[in-house]
PyMOL CGO cylinders between C-alpha atoms (Angstrom):
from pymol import cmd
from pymol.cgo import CYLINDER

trace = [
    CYLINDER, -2.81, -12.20, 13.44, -3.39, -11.86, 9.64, 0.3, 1, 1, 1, 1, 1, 1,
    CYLINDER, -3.39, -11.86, 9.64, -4.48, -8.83, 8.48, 0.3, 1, 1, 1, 1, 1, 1,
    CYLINDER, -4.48, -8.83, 8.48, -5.39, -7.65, 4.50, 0.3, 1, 1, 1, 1, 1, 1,
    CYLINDER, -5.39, -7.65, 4.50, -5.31, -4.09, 3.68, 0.3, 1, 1, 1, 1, 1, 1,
    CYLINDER, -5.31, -4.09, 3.68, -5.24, -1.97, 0.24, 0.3, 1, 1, 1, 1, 1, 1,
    CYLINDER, -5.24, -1.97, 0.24, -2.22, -0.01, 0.11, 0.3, 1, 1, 1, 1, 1, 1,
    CYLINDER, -2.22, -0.01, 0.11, -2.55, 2.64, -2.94, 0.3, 1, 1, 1, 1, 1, 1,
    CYLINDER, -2.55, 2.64, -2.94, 1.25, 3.57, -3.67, 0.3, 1, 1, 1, 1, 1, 1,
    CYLINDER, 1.25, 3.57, -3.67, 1.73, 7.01, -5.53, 0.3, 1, 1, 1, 1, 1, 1,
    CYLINDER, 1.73, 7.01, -5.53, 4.78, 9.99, -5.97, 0.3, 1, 1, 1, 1, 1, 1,
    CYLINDER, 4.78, 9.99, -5.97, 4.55, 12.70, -4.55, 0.3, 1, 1, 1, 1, 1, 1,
    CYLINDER, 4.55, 12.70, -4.55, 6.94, 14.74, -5.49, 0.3, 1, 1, 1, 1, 1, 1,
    CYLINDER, 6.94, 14.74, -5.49, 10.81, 13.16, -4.62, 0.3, 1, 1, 1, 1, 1, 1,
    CYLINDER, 10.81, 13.16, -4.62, 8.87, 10.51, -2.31, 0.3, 1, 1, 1, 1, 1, 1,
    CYLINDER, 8.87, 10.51, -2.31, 6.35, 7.44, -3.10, 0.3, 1, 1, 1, 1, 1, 1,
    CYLINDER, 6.35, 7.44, -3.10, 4.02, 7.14, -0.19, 0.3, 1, 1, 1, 1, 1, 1,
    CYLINDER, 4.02, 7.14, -0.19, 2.15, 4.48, 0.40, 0.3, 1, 1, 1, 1, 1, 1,
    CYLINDER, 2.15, 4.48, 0.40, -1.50, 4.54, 2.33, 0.3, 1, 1, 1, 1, 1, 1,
    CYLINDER, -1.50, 4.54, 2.33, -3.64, 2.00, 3.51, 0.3, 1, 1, 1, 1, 1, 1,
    CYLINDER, -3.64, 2.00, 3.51, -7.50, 3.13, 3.19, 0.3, 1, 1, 1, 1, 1, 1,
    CYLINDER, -7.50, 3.13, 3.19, -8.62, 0.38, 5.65, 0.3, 1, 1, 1, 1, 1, 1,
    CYLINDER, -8.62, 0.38, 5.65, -6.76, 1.75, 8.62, 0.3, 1, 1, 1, 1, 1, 1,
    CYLINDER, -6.76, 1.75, 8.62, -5.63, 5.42, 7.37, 0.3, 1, 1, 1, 1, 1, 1,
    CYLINDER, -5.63, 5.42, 7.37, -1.87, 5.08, 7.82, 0.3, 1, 1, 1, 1, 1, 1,
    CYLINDER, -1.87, 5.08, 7.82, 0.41, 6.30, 5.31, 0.3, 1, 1, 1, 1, 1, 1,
    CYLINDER, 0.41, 6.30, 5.31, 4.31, 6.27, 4.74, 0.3, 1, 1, 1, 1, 1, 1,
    CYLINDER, 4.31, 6.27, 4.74, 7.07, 7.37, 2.57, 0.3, 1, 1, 1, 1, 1, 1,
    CYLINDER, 7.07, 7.37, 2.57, 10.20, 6.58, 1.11, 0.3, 1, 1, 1, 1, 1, 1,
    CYLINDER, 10.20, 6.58, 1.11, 12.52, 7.32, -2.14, 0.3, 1, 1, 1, 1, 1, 1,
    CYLINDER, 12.52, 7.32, -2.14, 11.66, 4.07, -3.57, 0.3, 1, 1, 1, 1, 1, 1,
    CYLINDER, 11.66, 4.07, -3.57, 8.32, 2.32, -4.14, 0.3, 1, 1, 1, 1, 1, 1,
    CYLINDER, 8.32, 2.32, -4.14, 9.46, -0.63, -2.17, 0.3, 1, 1, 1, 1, 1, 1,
    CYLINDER, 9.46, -0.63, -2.17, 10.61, 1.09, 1.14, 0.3, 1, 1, 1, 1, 1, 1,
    CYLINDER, 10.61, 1.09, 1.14, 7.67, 3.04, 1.13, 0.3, 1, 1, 1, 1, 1, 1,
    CYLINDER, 7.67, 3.04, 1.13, 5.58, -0.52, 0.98, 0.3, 1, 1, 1, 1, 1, 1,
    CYLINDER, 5.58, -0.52, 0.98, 8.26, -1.82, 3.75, 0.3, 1, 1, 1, 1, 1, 1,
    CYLINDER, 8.26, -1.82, 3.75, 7.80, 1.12, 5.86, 0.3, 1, 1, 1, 1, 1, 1,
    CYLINDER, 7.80, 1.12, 5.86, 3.86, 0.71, 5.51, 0.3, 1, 1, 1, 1, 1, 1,
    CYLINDER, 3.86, 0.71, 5.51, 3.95, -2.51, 6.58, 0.3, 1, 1, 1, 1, 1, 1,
    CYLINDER, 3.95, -2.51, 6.58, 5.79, -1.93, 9.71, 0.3, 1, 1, 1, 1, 1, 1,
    CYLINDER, 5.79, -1.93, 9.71, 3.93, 1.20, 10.69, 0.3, 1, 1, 1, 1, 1, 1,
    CYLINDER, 3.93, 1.20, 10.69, 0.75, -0.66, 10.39, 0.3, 1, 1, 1, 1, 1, 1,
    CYLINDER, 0.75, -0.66, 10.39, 2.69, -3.37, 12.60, 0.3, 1, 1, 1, 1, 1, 1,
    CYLINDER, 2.69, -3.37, 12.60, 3.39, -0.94, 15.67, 0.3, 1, 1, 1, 1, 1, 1,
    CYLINDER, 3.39, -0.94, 15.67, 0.15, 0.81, 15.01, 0.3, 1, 1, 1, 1, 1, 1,
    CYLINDER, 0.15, 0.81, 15.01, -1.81, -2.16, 15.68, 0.3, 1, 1, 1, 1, 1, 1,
    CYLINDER, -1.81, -2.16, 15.68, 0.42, -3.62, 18.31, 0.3, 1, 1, 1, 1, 1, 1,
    CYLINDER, 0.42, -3.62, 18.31, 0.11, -0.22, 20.72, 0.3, 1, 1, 1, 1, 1, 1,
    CYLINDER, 0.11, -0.22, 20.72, -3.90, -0.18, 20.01, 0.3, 1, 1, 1, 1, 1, 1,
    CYLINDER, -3.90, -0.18, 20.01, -3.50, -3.94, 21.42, 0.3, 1, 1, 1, 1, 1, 1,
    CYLINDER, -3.50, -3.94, 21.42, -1.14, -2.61, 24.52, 0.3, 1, 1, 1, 1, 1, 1,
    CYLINDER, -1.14, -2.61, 24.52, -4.39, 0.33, 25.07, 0.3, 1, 1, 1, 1, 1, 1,
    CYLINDER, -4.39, 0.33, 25.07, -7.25, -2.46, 24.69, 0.3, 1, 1, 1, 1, 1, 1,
    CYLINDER, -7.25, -2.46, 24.69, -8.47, -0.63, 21.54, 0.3, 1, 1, 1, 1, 1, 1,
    CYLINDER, -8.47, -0.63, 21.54, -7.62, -2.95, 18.69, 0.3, 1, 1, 1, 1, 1, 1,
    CYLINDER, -7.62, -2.95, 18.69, -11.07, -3.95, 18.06, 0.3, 1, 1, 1, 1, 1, 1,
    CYLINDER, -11.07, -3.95, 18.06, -12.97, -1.58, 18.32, 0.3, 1, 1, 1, 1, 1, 1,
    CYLINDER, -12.97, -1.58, 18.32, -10.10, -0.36, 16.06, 0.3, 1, 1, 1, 1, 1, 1,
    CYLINDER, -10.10, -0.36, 16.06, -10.64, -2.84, 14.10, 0.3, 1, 1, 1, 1, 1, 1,
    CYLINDER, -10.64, -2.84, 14.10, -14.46, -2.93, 13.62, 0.3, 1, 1, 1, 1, 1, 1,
    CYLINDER, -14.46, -2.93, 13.62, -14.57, 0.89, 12.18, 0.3, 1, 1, 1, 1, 1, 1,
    CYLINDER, -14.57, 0.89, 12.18, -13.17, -0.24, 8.96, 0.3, 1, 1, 1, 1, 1, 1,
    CYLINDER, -13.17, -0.24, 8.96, -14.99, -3.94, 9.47, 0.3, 1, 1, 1, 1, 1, 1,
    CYLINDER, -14.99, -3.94, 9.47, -12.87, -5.80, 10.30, 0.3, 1, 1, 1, 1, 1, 1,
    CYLINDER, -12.87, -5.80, 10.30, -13.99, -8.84, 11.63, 0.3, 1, 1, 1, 1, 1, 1,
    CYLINDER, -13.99, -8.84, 11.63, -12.91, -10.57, 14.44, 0.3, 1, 1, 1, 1, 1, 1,
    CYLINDER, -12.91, -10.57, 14.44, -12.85, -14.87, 14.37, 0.3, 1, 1, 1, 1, 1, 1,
    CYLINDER, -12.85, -14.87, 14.37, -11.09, -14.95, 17.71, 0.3, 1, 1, 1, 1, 1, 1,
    CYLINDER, -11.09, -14.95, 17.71, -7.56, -13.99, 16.62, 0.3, 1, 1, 1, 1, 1, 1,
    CYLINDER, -7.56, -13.99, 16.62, -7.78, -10.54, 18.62, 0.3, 1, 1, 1, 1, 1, 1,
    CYLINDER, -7.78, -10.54, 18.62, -7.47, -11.58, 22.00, 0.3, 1, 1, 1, 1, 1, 1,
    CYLINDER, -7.47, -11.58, 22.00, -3.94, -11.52, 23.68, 0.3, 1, 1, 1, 1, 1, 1,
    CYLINDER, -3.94, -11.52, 23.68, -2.56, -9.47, 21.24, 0.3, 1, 1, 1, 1, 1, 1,
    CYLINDER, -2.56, -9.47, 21.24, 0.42, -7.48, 22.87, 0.3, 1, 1, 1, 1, 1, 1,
]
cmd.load_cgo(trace, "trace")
């Protein structure tokens, strides 16, 4: 499954967090690209457990999302 998000990157303070908009995670590290890397897998197990609850697309559809079939078996 492919998914395309915006993820704003700013410092805050010591830490650069990065947040995606599209599906309201965030995540930090000390370096710009960790905090990317970190985003990336949050939003990885974050989808992956809303497939294991049967709520990825309804998930999914708040934010529109679309789906073209992808979705189904996701685990």
């Amino acid at each position: 499954m492919d998914i395309h998000f915006t993820t704003e990157i700013f410092k805050e303070g010591e830490q650069y967090v990065a947040h995606s908009r599209e599906l309201d995670l965030s995540s930090c590290a000390p370096t710009e690209t960790k905090a990317r890397d970190n985003l990336i897998e949050a939003v990885r197990l974050f989808l992956a457990e809303a497939g294991k609850m049967g709520t990825l697309e309804q998930l999914l559809q708040e934010p529109g999302y679309v789906d073209r079939g992808s979705l189904r078996g996701l685990h």
